[in-house]
N, C-alpha and C positions, 0 to 999 in steps of 0.2 A: 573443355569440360562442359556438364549442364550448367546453365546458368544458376548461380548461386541461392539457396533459399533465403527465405527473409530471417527464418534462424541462425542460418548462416552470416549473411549480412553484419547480425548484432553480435553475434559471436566473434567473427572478427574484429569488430570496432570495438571491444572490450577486451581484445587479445585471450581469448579462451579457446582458437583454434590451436592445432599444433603438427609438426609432418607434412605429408603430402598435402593435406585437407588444406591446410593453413597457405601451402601456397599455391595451389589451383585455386581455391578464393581470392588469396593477393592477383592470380596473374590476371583472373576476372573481371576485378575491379579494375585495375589499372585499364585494359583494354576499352572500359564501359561507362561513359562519364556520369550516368543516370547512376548506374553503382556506385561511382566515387559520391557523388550528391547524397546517398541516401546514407553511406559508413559519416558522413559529414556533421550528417543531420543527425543522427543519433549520439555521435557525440556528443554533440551540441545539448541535446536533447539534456542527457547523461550530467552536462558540466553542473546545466540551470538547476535541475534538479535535488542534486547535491550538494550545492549553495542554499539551498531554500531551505532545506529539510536537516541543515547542519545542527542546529538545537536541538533539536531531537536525536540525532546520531550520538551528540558528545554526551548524551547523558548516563550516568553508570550502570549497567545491566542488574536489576535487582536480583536481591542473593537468590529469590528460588528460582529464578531461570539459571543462574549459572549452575545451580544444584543439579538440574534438571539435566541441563547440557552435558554439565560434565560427570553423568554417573556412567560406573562401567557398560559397557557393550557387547555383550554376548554372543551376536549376529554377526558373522563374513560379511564385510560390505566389496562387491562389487562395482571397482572405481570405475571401470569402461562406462556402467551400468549407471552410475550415479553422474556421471558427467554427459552421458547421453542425457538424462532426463533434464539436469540445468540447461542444455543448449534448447530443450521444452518451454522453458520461461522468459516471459519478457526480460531482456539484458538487465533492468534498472530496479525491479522490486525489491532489490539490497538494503535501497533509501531509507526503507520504512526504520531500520535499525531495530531497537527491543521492541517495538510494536508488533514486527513480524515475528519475533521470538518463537520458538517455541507453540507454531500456528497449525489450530487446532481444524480439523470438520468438525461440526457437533451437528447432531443433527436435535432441531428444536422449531415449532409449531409456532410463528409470529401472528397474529390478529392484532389488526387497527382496533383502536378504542380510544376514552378519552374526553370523545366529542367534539375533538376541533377538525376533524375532517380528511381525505387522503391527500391534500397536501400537506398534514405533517407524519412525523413521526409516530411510531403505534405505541403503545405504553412500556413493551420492554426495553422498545429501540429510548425511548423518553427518557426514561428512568434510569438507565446507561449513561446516556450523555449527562444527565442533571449530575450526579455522581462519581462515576469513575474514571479517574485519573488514569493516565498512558503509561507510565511505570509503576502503579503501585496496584494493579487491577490484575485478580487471580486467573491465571493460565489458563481455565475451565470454564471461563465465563462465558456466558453462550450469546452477548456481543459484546466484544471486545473494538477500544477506542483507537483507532490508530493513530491518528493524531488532533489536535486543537490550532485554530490559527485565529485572524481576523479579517475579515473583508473589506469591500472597499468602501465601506457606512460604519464601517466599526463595530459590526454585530460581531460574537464567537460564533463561530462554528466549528465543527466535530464532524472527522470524517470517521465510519464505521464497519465493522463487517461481522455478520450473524451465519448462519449456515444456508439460510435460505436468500440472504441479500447482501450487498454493499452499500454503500452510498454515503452522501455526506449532506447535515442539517445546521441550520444557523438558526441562534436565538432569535426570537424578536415577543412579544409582548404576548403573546397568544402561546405558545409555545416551541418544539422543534423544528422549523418549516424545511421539509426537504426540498433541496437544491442540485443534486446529482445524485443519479445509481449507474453502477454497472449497467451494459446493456446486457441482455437475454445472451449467454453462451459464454460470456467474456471467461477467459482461459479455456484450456481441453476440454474434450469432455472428458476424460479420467477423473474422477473428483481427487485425486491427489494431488494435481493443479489445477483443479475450475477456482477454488478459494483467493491462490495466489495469485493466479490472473486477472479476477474480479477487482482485489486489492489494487494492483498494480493500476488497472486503468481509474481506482478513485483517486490512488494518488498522483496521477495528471491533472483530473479533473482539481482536482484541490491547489496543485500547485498552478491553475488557471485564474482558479477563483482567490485565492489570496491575497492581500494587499499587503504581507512584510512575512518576514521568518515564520517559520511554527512557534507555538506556544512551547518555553522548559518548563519545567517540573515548577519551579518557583512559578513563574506566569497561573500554570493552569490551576496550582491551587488557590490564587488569588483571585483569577476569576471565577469558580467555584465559590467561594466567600461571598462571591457579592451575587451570586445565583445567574451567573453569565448572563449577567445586564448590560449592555450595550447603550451607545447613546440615543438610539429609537426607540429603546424600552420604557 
């Protein structure tokens, strides 16, 4: 067969191929050790991740996402159709758990401000983080937190995503300091997955830059309380 795509690759390693597909991929790999390396690695990839991000997974989907999810559906979903498009997405954006919820495009107009310069944050990106919490923050918001953790100084940081951007910022004494964004393109271009792919590559970058778990629900309102002060603060 042609050699396997890289969507394939991941599709496999998460067991979402099936049929024929499924095992002209298997026979592939087997044959190809640079193929067996990379199904490896993505595991691999898949385990750390899942470990990391487990505190935020375990926490209970607030009632108006589950409202959301589960109101009637009007619309023929075409499964061929829907499962073509998942084999579209990075294998692992699943992690995000209710962060991913329910994930919106919105299209909204960001301008730096402030005063403290374009290494931080711009005022709505600021005023998100200062604020809104990962499970209790309205489906519509036009940036939404996807998750909080702490680095290796002990600062919080808040990874984000806006319609225009991703990226993730850590406290310190001045304000937001941005510390990673999606790069230019990250996911399709279809904006039906440019958003999710964006996501997807902050939440590596996040799980790089981390020094322990994510922040739960308990954690990130208490770091909230103390106006996510850090010990550099």
């Amino acid at each position: 067969m042609t050699r396997p795509t890289p969507e394939q690759i991941a599709a496999f390693a998460d067991g979402q191929l099936e049929g024929a597909e499924h095992a002209d991929v298997a026979a592939a790999i087997a044959a190809d050790d640079a193929l067996t390396a990379q199904v490896a690695a993505h595991q691999a990839l898949r385990a750390r991740l899942s470990s990391h991000f487990a505190p935020v997974t375990s926490e209970a989907v607030p009632d108006r996402l589950v409202a959301l999810l589960s109101a009637p559906q009007t619309d023929v979903v075409d499964l061929a159709q829907v499962r073509a498009r998942r084999r579209g997405l990075p294998r692992w954006t699943w992690i995000a758990g209710p962060a991913l919820a329910a994930s919106l495009v919105l299209a909204v107009t960001l301008g730096r401000g402030g005063g403290t310069g374009a290494d931080y944050a711009p005022d709505q990106i600021a005023a998100a983080l200062d604020s809104q919490l990962v499970g209790e923050q309205p489906g519509d918001a036009p940036v939404r937190v996807l998750l909080s953790f702490r680095d290796a100084a002990g600062a919080y940081c808040r990874a984000y995503s806006a319609s225009a951007t991703s990226g993730i910022a850590c406290r310190d004494g001045e304000g937001w300091k941005l510390q990673g964004a999606a790069s230019p393109g990250a996911g399709r271009a279809n904006g039906e997955y440019r958003q999710a792919g964006s996501e997807a590559e902050i939440m590596a970058q996040a799980q790089a830059l981390a020094a322990g778990p994510a922040l739960d629900a308990e954690a990130e309102k208490a770091a909230r309380a103390r106006g996510w002060r850090g010990p550099s603060d």
